[in-house]
N, C-alpha and C positions, 0 to 999 in steps of 0.2 A: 301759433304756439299756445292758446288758447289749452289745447286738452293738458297740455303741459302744468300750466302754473293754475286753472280754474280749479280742481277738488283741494289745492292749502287754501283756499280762501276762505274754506268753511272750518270752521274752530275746529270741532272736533277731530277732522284731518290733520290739523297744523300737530294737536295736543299727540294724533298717533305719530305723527313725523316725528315727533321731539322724542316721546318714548322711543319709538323704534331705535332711534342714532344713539342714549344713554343706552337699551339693552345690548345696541352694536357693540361699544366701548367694553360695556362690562361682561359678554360672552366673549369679544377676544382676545382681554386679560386674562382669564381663566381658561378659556377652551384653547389658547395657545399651549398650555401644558398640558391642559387632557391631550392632545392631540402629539406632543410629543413624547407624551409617555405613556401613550398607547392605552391611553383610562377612558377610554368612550364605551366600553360595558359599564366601568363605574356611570358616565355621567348620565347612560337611558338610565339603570338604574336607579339612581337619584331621581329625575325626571319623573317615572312613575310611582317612584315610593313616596309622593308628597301625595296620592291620591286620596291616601286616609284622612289627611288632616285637612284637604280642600273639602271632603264630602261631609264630614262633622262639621265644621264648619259651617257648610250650604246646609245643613240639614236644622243645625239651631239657630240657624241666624246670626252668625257670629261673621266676624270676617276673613276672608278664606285666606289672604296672604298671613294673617298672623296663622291659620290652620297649618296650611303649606310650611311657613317654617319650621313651625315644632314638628310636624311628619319628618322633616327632610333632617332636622337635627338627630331627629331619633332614629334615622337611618344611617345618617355619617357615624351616630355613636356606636350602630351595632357592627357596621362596617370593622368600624376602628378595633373594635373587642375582638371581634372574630376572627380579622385578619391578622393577631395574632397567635392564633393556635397553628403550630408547624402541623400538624398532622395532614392537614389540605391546605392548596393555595388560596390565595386572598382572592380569586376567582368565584373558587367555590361560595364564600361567604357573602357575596354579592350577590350571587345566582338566588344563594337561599334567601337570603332578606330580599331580593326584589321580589320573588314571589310570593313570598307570606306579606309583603305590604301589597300589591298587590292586587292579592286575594281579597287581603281584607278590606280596601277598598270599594272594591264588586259586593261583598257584603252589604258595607255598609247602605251602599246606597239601593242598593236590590231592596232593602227596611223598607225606603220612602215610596210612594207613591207618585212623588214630582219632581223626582231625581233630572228625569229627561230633561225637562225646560230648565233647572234649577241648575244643570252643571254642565252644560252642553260648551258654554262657554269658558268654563274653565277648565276640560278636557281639548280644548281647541284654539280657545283664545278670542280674545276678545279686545283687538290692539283699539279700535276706533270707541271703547269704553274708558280709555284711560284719564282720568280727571290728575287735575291739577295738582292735589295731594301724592298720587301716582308719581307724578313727576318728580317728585321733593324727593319721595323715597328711592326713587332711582336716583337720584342725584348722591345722595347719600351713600346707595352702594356701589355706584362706582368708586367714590371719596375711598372708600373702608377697601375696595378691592383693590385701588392704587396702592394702600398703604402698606397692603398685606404683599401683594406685589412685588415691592420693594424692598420693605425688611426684607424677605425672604427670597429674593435672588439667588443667593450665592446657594444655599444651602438647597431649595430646587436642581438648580444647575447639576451642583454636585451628585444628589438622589439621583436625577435623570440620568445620569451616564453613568455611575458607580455607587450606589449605597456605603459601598465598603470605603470609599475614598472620602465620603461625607462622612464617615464615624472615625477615620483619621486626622482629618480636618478638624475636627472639632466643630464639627457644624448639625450635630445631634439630628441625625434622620429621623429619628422620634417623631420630633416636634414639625420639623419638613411635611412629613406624611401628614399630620393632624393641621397644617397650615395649607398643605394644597388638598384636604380633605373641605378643610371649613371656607375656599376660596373656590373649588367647585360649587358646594351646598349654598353658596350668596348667589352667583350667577345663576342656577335653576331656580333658587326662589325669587330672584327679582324679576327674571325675564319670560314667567308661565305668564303673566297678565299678556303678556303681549300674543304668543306663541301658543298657549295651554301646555301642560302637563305632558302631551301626547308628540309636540309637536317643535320643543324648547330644544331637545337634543339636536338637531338640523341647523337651530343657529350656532347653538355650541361648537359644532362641529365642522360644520361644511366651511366659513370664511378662514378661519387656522387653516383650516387644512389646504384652501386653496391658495392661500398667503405661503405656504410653505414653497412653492413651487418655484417662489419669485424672493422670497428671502432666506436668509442662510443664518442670521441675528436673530433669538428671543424678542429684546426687544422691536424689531425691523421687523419681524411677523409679528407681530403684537399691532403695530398702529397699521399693516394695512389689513390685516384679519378685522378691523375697526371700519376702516375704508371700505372691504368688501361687505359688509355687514350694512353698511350707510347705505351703498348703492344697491343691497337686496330691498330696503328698507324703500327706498325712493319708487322703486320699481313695483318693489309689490304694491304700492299702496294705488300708484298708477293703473294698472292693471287691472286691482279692486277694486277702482272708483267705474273706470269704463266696461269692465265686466261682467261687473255685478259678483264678483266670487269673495268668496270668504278672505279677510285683509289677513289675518294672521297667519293663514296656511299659504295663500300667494304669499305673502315674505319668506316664508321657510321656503317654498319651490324655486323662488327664485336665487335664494341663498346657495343651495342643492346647485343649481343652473351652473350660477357661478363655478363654483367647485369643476364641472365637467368639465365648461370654457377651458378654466383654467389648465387642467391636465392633457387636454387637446392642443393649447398652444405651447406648453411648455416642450409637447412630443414633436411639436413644428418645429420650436427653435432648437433644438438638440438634433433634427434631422438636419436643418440648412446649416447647423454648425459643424458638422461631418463633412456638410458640402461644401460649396464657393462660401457660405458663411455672411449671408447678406442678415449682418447681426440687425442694422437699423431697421428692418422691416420685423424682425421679432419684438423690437422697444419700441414699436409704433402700435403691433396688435395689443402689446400689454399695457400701456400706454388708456388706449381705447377702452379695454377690458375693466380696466380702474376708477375709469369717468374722470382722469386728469383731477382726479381729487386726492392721493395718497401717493405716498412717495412707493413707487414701484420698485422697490428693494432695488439687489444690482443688476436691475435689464440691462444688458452688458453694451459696452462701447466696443470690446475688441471680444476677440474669441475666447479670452482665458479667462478661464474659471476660475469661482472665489476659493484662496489659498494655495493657489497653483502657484509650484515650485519645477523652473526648470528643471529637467535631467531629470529628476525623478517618480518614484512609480509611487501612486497615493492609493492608502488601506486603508480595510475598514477597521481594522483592528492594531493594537500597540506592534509595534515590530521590535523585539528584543534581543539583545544580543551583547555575547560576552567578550572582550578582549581577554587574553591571555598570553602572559610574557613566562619565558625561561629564565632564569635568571641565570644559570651555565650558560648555555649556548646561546642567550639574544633573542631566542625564535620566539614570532610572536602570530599569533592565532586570534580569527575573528569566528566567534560560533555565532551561528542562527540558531535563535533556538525555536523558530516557525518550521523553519524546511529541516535543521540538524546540519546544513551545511556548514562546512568549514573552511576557509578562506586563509592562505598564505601569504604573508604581508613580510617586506623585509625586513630583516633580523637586527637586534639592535646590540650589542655585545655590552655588557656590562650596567644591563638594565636592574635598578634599585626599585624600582616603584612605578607603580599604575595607577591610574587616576584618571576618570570621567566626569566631567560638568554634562551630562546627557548625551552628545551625540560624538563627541570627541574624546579619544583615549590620549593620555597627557602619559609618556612611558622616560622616566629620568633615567642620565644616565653621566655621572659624574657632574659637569657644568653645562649638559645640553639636554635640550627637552626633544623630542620625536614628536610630532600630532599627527595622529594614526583617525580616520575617519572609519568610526563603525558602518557607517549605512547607512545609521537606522534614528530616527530622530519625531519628534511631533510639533507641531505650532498650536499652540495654547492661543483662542480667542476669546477668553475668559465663558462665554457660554455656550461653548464647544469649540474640540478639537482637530486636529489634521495629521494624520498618521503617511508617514514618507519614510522608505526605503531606494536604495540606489546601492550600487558596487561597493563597497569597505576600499581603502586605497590610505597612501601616506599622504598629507598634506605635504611635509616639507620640515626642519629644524629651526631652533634658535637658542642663542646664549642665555643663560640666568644668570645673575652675580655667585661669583663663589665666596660664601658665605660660611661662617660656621655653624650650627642648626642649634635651635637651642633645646636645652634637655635638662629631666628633670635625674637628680643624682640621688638613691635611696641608700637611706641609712645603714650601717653594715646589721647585720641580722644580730638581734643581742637573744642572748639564754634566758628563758622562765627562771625565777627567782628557785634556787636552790640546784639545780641544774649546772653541771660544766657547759663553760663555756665553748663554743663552735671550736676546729681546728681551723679553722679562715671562716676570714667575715668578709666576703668580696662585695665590692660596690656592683648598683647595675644600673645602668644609662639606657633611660626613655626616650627613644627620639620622639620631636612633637609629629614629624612625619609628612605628608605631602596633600594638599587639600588642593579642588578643582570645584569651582562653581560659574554657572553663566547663567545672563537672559538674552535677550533679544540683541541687546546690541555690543557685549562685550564678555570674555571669560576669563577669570581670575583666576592664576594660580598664584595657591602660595608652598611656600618652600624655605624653611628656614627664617631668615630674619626677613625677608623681603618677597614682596609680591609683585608679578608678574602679569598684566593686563594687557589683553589682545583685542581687535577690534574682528568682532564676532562676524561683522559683514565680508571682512577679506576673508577670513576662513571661508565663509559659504561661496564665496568666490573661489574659490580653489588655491588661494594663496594665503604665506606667512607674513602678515604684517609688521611693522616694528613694534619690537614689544616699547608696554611703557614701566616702568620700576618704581617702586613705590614703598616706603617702611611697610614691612607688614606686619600682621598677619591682616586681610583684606578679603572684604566680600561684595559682590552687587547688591545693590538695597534701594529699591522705591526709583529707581534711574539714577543714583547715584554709587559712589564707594565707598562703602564704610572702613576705616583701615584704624587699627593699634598700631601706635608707636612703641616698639618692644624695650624700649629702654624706661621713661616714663611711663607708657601705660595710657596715655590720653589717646581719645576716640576723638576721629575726624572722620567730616565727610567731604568728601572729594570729587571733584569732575569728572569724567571718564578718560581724560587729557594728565590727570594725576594731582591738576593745582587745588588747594584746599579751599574749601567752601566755606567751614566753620567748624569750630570746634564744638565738643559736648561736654555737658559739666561730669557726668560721670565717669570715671577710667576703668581701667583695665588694668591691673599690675600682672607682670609675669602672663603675659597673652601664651597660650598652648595648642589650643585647640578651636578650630572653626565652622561652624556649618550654615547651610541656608534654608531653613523652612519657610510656611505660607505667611507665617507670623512676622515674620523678621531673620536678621544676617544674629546668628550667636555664634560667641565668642566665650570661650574658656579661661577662667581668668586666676589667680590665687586666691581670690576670695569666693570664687562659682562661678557662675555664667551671667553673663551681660547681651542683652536681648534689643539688636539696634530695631528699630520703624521708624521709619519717616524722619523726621529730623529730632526725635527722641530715644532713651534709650532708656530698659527696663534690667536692673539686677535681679537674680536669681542666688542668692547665696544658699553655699553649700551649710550641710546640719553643722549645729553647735559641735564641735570637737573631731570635725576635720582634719586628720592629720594630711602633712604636705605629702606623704609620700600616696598618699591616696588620692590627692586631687587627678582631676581627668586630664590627659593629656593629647586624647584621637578622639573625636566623636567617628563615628556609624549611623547611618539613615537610611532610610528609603528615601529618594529626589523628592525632596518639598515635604517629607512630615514634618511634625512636631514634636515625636518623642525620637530621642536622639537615646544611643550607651556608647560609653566609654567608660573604658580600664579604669579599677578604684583601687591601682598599686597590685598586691597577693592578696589580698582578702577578699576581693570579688567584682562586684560589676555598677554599675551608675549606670539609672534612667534614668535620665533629664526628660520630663514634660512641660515643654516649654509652655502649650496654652495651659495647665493649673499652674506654672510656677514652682515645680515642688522637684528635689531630687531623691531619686530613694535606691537604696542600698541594698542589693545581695551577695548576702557571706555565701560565696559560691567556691572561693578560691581564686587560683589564678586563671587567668580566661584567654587561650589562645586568640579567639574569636567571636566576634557578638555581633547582633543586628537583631532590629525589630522593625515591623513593616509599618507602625502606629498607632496610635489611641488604640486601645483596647482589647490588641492582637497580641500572643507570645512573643516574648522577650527570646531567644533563641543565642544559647551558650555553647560554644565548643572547648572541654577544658582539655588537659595534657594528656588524660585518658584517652583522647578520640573519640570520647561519645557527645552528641549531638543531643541538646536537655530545652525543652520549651517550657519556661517558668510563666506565671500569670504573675499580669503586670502591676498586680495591684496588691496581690500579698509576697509574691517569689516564693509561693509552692510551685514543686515540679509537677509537669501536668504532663509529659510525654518525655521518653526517651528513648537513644536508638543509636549504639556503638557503629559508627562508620568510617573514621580516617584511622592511618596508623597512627599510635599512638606519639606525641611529642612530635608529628608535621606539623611545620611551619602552613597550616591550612589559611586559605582566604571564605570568606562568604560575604553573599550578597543578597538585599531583599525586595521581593516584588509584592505587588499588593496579593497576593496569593502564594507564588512560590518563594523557594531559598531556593540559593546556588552557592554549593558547596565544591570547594577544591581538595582534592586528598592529593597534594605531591609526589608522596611516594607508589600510588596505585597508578599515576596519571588518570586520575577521573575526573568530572566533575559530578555532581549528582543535584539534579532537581530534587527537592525537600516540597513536601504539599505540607506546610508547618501547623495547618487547621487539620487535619488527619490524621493525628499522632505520630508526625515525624514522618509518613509516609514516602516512602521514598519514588519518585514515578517516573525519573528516565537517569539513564544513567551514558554518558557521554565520555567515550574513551579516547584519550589524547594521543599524538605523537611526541610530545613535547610535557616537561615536568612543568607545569601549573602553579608555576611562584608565586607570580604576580595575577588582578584580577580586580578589571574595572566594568562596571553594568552600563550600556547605551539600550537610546531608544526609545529616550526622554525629551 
């Protein structure tokens, strides 16, 4: 074992081992997101665009890692400028700066006359030069690439798989993009000493990528992207000693190596698991492959794959789909709006309301609930998701208390001063109306004074559990219940069994309205909205001179934003923004219908007229408009992060709305069945 442990005996080896395992760390913090967000033209780019500032550097004598930064800074900066002009994509602007640095690089050094011997290594690398100081600084940016890392989780996350869902969130892509800009830009400048400029993109690259194979987790690729990076590191440096070949480019090929392994065993164990499925001999090659040094993600014990859901069929994309109830006849209808298919479910006679917590239609009907299963549903893993569809079918019924609903009573209509007064001043009664929310392990309906909680696992089971009853109005929140007491107004949080956990100093008077965003469970209240997290609760009051008969009585969302509308009485519409805190008011009139998809998307109003109006959410100027229901239907609409779905009753339609394309209207879905009622799965 001799050839094994003799080349660390010599310093200079030990100091490249050390560098190597710190660049490991800190290439696959960073190259874990180049690699799943498909930015490895960005990271050569980078990689070569530090040439400028390594050859000024070598040329006056200066030190090339501070050269290499500032090149590489001045290159994420033009990046970042340039990537956003729409006119071409952020590809483009990559292309161009890599090659005007580049170039100019070849320039510079083309001046010197001893360019050759002067930069040979820092085009290549030079891992067995690394001193001591070397070390500290690597130390350092990994510290700085943890940190960045971390803050910036969610808001990656998000970018990675929808930009448009990170600017709903409130989780500013802006700053995401210039955080995974300046979290590439550390890992190429720290890890060229080892690698060179030419040769830095290989480690970026290849250990993510082969880690990808074996984990399904950010962070689960991340520490063994880390692991295979250590064992290119071990290896090359092995190889370099008894070779004689260049250390920093053996650790790239051996990194590179990796990566094939890897995509060779992974096509082994996906073939033997079609076959007899002799899983253990797959978790023994990858096992090997890892050098029993990192955790080998889920090398599987049994045959089924990570987020496999019996019975059903797993996509790569959302599967959405509409319930729709008659309210005459009962009939109710499942649309796909993938295939356009439409699915016949039994009828429910004297259906009042429809309601979705994501995957389940919640369709009332006097004192009894129907649970109608769309299909169509996702498993959220916080850093990434699982998209399942299966057959639409009923679950099964159950009792609600019959209750009286509470409502809000608006004042009789009085005359503008000098004006006769009205020939009738009729009263008009606001029901608070029918709310559905779920997560993982349970889903809340509420309905009138009280709430209704299911245990989410029998449903996925195929069965109605006993429900549990609860004052309400009630929402899921942090794994617990957050629930108003309608009489006092005091906020509790609750078991998932109903018993109360503790109370919250702030209340609720007059609770109306309820929803669930990323933020927290909000609640509607006489004085604005109350905003439950975790075991505290934030107020939202409404503007100075509120009258009652304006307060909100129904929120509208998209599943999980933060800006919510609801009715503000006849004079117009309420955006609650739950992440600023602020509600704001447009004098629109009265509003058959509203929904907004999120931070910073149209507001989308349907008034008596039947025209369909997309106001901007920040002043309520009309920005688009587009007459489509008959006028004074009882219309439903719904919002996706892209589309609307619109109900016209009397036409039997429904109509997809592209609400970013002025209203654009792009399929249009004709019913057999009058489109009363209309709840969105899929979620």
């Amino acid at each position: 074992m001799d050839w094994l442990f003799d080349p660390f005996a010599v310093t200079f080896v030990r100091r490249a081992l050390w560098g190597g395992l710190l660049v490991s760390c800190l290439c696959a913090v960073a190259g874990t997101w180049v690699v799943v967000r498909g930015m490895a033209f960005l990271g050569e780019a980078m990689a070569h665009g530090m040439l400028p500032g390594v050859a000024v550097a070598a040329l006056l004598g200066g030190n090339p890692l501070a050269g290499a930064a500032l090149s590489a800074v001045a290159m994420a900066a033009g990046v970042s400028v340039l990537g956003r002009n729409r006119r071409f994509t952020p590809d483009v602007a990559i292309g161009l700066l890599f090659v005007a640095m580049l170039s100019l690089g070849v320039l510079i050094v083309s001046r010197s006359e001893s360019f050759a011997v002067d930069l040979t290594g820092y085009l290549f690398g030079d891992v067995l030069a690394i001193g001591a100081g070397d070390l500290w600084l690597l130390v350092a940016a990994v510290l700085v690439a943890a940190v960045l890392a971390v803050a910036g989780h969610r808001g990656f996350t998000a970018l990675t798989f929808d930009p448009r869902i990170a600017e709903t969130l409130g989780l500013r892509p802006r700053l995401a993009r210039v955080g995974l800009l300046a979290l590439v830009t550390l890992a190429v400048v720290g890890s060229f000493h080892l690698a060179g400029t030419l040769l830095v993109f290989g480690l970026l690259i290849a250990p993510p990528a082969a880690a990808t194979y074996w984990a399904h987790r950010i962070p689960t690729t991340m520490a063994l992207a880390a692991a295979f990076g250590a064992v290119a590191t071990v290896c090359g440096l092995l190889v370099s000693w008894h070779a004689g070949t260049a250390a920093g480019a053996t650790i790239a090929a051996c990194a590179v190596g990796l990566f094939f392994g890897s995509a060779l065993l992974a096509a082994l164990r996906e073939r033997l698991r079609r076959g007899a499925g002799p899983a253990v001999a797959v978790a023994a090659a990858a096992a090997v492959l890892t050098g029993c040094a990192a955790d080998p993600g889920p090398a599987p014990e049994t045959d089924v794959p990570h987020g496999y859901v019996a019975g059903a069929e797993e996509t790569a994309e959302a599967q959405t789909r509409l319930v729709l109830a008659d309210a005459g006849t009962g009939a109710v209808r499942v649309l796909d709006l993938i295939t356009e298919e439409i699915t016949e479910l039994d009828p429910l006679p004297g259906v009042t309301a429809a309601t979705s917590d994501g995957r389940y239609a919640y369709l009332s009907a006097g004192g009894t609930v129907r649970v109608a299963d769309a299909g169509a549903w996702m498993v959220d893993h916080d850093d990434h998701v699982h998209y399942y569809r299966t057959a639409p079918g009923v679950r099964g019924e159950f009792a609600v208390p019959t209750v009286t609903e509470p409502s809000v009573t608006e004042p009789p209509v009085t005359a503008p001063a000098g004006a006769a007064p009205p020939d009738t001043a009729p009263t008009r009664t606001v029901p608070s109306g029918t709310t559905a929310a779920a997560d993982r392990a349970v889903a809340v309906l509420t309905s009138g004074e009280t709430a209704t909680v299911l245990d989410r696992t029998a449903l996925d089971a195929g069965r109605i559990p006993d429900p549990v009853t609860v004052p309400g109005p009630a929402l899921p929140v942090d794994g617990a219940l957050a629930s108003v007491d309608p009489a006092s107004g005091q906020v509790q949080l609750r078991e998932r069994d109903g018993a109360v956990r503790r109370a919250i100093a702030e209340s609720c008077p007059e609770p109306r309205a309820a929803g669930v965003t990323r933020r927290g469970a909000v609640f509607g209240c006489a004085t604005g909205a109350l905003v439950v997290s975790g075991e505290t609760a934030r107020p939202v009051p409404y503007p100075p001179g509120t009258a009652p008969e304006d307060r909100a009585t129904t929120f509208t969302q998209r599943p999980g934003a933060s800006a919510l509308t609801a009715p503000a009485g006849q004079r117009g519409l309420w955006l609650l923004d739950v992440a600023r805190g602020t509600w704001t008011r447009f004098e629109t009139g009265p509003v058959l219908a509203a929904a907004t998809a999120g931070e910073g998307t149209p507001v989308l109003t349907l008034g008596p007229d039947g025209v369909l109006r997309a106001l901007d959410p920040a002043t309520g100027a009309e920005l688009a408009r587009r007459p489509l229901t008959t006028p004074g239907a009882p219309a439903r609409i719904a919002v996706d992060t892209t589309r609307a779905y619109l109900t016209d009753p009397e036409r039997r339609i429904v109509y997809e709305i592209d609400y970013l394309d002025a209203l654009r209207v792009a399929r249009e879905f004709p019913l057999d069945i009058t489109p009363a009622h209309l709840a969105r799965a899929g979620r």
